[in-house]
C-alpha positions in Angstrom: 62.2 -161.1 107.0 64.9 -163.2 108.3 67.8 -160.4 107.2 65.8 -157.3 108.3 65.1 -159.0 111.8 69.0 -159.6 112.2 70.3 -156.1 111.2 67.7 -154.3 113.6 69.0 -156.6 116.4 72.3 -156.1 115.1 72.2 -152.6 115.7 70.7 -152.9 119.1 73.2 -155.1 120.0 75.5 -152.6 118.6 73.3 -150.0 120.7 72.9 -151.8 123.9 76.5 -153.6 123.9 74.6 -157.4 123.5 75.9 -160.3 122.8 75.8 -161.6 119.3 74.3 -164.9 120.8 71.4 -163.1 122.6 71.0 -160.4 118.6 70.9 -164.2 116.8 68.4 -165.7 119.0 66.3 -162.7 119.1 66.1 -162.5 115.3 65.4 -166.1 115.4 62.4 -165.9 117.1 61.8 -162.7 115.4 61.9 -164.9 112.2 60.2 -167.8 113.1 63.8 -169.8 113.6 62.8 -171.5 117.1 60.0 -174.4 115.6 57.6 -176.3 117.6 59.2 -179.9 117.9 57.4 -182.8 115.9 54.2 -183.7 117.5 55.6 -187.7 116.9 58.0 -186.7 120.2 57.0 -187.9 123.8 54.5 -185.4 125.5 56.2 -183.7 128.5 54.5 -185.6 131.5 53.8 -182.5 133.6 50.9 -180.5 132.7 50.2 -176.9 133.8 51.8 -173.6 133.2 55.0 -172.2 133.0 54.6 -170.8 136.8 54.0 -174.6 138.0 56.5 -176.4 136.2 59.0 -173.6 137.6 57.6 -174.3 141.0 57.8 -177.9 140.7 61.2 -177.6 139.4 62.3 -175.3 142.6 61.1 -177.5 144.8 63.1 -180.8 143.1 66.1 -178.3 143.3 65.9 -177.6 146.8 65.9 -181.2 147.1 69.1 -181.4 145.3 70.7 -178.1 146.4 70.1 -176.5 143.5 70.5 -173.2 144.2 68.1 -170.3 142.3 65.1 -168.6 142.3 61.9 -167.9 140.5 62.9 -164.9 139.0 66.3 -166.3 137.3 64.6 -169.1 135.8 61.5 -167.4 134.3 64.2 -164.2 132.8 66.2 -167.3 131.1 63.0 -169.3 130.2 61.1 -166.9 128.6 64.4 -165.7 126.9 65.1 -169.4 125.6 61.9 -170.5 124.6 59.0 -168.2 125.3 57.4 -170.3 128.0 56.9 -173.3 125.2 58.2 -176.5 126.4 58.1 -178.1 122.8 60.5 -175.0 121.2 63.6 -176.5 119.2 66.3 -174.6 117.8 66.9 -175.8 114.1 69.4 -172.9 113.0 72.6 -172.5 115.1 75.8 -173.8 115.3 74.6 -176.8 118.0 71.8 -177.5 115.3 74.6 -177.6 112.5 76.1 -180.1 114.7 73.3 -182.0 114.9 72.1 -181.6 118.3 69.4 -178.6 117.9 68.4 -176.9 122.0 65.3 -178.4 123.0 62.8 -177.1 125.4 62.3 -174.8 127.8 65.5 -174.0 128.8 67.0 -175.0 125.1 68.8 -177.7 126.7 71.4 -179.7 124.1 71.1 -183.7 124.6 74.3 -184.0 125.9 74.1 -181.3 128.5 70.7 -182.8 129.5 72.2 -186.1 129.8 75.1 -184.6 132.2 73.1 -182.5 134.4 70.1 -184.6 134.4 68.3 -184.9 137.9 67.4 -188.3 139.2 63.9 -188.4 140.1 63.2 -186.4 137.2 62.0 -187.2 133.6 64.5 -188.4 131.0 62.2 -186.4 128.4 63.8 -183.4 127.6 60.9 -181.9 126.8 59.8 -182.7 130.3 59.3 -178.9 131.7 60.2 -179.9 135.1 62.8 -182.1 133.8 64.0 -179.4 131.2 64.1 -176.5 133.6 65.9 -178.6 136.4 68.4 -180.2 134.2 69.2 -176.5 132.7 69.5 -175.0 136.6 71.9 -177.6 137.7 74.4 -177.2 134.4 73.7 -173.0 135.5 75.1 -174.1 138.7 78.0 -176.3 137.9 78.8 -173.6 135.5 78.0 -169.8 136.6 76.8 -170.8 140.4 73.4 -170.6 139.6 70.8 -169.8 136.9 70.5 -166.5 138.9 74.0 -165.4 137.1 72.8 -166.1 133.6 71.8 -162.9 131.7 72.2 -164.1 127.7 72.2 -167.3 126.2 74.6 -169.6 128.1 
């Protein structure tokens, strides 16, 4: 399934002019490539849905001036991950490295580490934590998670 998934993204990529990052993940997911993490991992410690852990997360960016909005986060999240906090990515080049995306956002551990937000879980599978880390890098790096429109 795995090949058949990536040649029909391929040629929509081909198609649509999308990046080869944004045709890999979509055949990943397609394929069954972004796992659930091991149940032996910490729980996040927010509970809720993905509407309230991005509204929790806006409102410790606004704190932080963070800059984005609703809409950017929940185009990337459900992009990334689907809207599951627990989603790892076991098959790229990051995972080959040995530091698979985790989360919401499919954070790597060292960009979680670096754009961390105090008063914020150090659980990267934290959504709050996950989403806010992942906005903060989208803002040192593109100006905000709103300018993010493939896998970044």
């Amino acid at each position: 399934m795995q090949t058949s998934a990536m040649t029909k993204f391929a040629s929509a990529a081909k198609a649509k002019k999308m990046s080869l990052g944004v045709v890999a993940a979509s055949a990943a997911v397609v394929a069954g490539g972004v796992a659930m993490a091991p149940t032996a991992s910490a729980a996040p410690t927010h509970s809720g849905s993905v509407s309230s852990w991005i509204n929790q997360s806006l409102e410790v960016m606004r704190k932080n001036g963070i800059p984005g909005t609703y809409n950017g986060i929940y185009k990337n999240l459900m992009r990334e991950s689907s809207g599951n906090p627990r989603a790892i990515n076991n098959w790229d080049s990051n995972a080959a490295k040995g530091i698979p995306s985790k989360g919401l956002m499919q954070v790597i551990d060292p960009t979680f580490n670096t754009y961390h937000v105090p008063g914020t879980s150090r659980d990267i599978y934290d959504p709050v934590a996950n989403i806010t880390a992942a906005c903060n890098y989208a803002a040192h790096r593109y100006g905000s998670i709103d300018n993010v429109n493939s896998a970044y």
